[in-house]
C-alpha positions as MATLAB code, in Angstrom:
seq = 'XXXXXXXXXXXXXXXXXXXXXXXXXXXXXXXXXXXXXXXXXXXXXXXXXXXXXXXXXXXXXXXXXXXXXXXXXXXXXXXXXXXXXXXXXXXXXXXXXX';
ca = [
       0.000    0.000    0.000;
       1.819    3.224   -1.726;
       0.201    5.509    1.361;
      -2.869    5.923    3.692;
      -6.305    5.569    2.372;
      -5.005    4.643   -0.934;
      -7.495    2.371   -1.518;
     -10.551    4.278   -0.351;
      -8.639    7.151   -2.394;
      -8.578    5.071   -5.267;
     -12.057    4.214   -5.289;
     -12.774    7.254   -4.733;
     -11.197    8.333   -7.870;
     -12.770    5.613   -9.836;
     -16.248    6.803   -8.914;
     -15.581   10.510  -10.019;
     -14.657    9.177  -12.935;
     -17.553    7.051  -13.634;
     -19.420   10.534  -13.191;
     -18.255   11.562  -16.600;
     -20.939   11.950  -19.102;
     -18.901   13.623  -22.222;
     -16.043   14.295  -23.843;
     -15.943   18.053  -22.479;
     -16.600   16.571  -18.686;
     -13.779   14.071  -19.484;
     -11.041   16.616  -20.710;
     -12.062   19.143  -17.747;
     -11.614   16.620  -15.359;
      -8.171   15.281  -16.299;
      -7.046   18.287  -17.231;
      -7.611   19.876  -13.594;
      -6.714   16.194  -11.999;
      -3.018   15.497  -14.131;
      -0.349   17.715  -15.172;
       0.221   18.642  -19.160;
       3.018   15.869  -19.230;
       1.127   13.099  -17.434;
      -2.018   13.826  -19.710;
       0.670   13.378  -23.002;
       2.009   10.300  -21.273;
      -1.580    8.930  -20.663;
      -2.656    9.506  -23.989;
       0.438    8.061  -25.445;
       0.306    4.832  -23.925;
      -3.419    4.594  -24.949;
      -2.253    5.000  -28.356;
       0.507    2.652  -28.754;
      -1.798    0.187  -26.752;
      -4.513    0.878  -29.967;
      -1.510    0.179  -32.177;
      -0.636   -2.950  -30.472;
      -3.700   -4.184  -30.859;
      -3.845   -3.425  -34.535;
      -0.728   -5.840  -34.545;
       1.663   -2.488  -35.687;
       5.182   -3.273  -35.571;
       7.304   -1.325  -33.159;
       9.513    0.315  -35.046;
       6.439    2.156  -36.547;
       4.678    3.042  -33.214;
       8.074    4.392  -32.108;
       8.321    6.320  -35.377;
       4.545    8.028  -35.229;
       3.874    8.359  -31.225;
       7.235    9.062  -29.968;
       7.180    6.633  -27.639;
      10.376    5.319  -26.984;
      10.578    1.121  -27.302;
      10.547    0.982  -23.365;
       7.242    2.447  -23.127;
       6.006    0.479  -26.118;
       7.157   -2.681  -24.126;
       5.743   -1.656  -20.827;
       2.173   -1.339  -23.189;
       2.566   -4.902  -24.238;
       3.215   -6.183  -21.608;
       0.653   -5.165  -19.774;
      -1.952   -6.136  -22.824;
      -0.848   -9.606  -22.280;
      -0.350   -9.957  -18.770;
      -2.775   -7.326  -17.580;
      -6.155   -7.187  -16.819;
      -7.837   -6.659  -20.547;
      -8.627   -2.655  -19.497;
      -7.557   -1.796  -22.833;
      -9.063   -4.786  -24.910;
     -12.482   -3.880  -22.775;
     -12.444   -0.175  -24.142;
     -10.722   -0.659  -27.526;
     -13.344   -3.036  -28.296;
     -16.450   -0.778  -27.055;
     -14.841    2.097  -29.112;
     -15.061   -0.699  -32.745;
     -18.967   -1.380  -31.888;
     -18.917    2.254  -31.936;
     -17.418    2.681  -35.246;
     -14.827    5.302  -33.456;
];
């Protein structure tokens, strides 16, 4: 346990988030919750996750997110060893047509 009250903290978190409603809610809320470089970070990793998934190689991930092949590792491992968070969304956002 990284502190006290993480958990409850953490749920916590996770229910303010499920409070979302739209894209404008979304943004406002992580933009006042994370700084500028953990937002690019986020968003990064959710990108070369999407790529992943796509079965990109990662020499072109690295080339169009940036991301250096550490971070593109960390991403795949944790779509194969995590716990499907990504597949979960990625495959809402496909019914979706988005």
């Amino acid at each position: 346990m990284p502190y006290k009250n993480f958990e409850s903290n953490l749920s916590f978190l996770y229910d303010l988030i499920l409070q979302v409603e739209n894209k404008a809610e979304c943004a406002a809320l992580f933009d006042d919750l994370c700084t500028p470089n953990e937002l690019a970070a986020m968003a990064q990793r959710a990108v070369v996750a999407r790529m992943l998934t796509q079965k990109r190689v990662y020499s072109d991930i690295v080339s169009e997110t940036g991301a250096s092949t550490a971070t593109v590792s960390r991403v795949n491992r944790s779509l194969t060893l995590g716990k499907n968070g990504y597949q979960t969304l990625f495959k809402k956002l496909d019914e979706k047509g988005e």
